[in-house]
Structure formats: structure tokens, C-alpha cells
C-alpha positions as CSV (number, residue, x, y, z in Angstrom):
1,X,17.3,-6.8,-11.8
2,X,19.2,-5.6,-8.9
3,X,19.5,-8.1,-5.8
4,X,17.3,-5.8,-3.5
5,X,14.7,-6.0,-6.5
6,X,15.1,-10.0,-6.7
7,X,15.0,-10.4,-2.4
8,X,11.5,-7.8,-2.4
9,X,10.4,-10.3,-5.0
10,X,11.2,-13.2,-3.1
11,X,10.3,-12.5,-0.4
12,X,6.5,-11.1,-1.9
13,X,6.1,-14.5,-3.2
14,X,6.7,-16.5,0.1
15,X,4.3,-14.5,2.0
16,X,1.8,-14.6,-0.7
17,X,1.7,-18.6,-0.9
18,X,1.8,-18.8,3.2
19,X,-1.7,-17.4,2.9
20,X,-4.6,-19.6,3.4
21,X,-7.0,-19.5,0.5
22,X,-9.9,-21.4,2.0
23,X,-10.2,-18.4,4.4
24,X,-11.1,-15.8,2.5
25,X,-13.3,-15.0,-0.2
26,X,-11.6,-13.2,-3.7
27,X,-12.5,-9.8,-2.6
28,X,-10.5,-10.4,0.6
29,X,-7.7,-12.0,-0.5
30,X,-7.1,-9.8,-2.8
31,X,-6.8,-7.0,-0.5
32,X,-4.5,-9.0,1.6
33,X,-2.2,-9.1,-1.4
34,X,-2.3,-5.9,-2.4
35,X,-1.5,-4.8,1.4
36,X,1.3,-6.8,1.1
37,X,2.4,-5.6,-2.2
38,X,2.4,-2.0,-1.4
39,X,4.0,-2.5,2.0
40,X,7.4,-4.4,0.3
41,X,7.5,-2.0,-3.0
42,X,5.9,1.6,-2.1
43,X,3.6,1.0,-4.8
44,X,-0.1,0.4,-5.7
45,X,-1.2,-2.4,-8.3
46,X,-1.4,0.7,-10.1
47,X,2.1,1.8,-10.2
48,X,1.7,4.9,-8.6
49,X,3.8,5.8,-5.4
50,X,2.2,5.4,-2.3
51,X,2.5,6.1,1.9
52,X,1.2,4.8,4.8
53,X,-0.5,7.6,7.2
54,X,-1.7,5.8,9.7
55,X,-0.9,1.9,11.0
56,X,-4.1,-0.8,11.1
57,X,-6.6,2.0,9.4
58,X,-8.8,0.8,7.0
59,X,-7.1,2.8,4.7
60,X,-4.1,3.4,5.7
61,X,-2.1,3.7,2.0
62,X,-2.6,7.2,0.1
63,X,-1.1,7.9,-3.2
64,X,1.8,10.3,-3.5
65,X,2.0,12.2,-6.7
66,X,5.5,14.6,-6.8
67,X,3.3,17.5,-8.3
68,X,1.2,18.0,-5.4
69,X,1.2,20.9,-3.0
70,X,1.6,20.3,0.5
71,X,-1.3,21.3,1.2
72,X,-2.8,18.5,-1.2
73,X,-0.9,16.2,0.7
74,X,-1.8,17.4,4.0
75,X,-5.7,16.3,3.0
76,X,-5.0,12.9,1.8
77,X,-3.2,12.4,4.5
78,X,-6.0,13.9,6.9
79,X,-8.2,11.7,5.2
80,X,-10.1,14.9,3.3
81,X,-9.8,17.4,6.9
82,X,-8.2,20.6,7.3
83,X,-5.7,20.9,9.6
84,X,-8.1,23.8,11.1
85,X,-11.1,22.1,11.1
């Protein structure tokens, strides 16, 4: 494991267990964790590469696959809009 890898991990796991459980219920907290998760490693629970489009939206991570046109892109991104819409 390279030394980035082991301070990303580290660093996960100390914001992780800052968070105050009584606060929020499962669904929540889970969300919280994987907003976390995909802001430290680029990734989704799911493994797949993701971006951020746009700060503080509700969703604001889209998954990047390489095979995608840019015009494929250019919807997720738009959150499903044309550009000339």
C-alpha cells in the first residue's frame, strides 16, 4: 500500500468516528459516509470512478465511465438537460 493510499485511509477513518451517531438515523449516516468516501478516493461504494458537478447539490457525485461520449458526459453532468434546451 503506497503512503498516499495508507494517509486517504487514515484520514477516512478519523472523520468517520468524529461523527455523531445518535444524530442521525442509518439511512443518513450512511450517506454521510459515503459522501465522505467518494470525496477522499474518487470512488463510489461501488468502485466505479466518480466527479463532483456541482458543490452542496443533492447530488452532486456522477459516475465517470472512460467509454462514454462527451456528449454522455455532458448529460450526467446537466443532470439529464441538453446543453440546448
Amino acid at each position: 500500500m503506497s503512503r498516499f493510499n495508507k494517509i486517504n485511509i487514515e484520514h477516512f477513518a478519523n472523520l468517520v468516528q468524529e461523527i455523531s451517531i445518535k444524530r442521525y438515523t442509518q439511512e443518513e449516516f450512511v450517506k454521510i459516509v459515503e459522501e465522505l468516501y467518494m470525496s477522499i478516493f474518487r470512488h463510489n461504494t461501488k468502485g466505479e470512478y466518480v466527479i463532483e458537478t456541482m458543490p452542496y447539490d443533492k447530488d452532486n457525485w456522477k459516475v465517470y465511465r472512460p467509454t462514454q461520449t462527451k456528449e454522455e458526459a455532458l448529460l450526467i453532468i446537466n443532470g439529464g438537460k441538453n446543453e440546448k434546451e
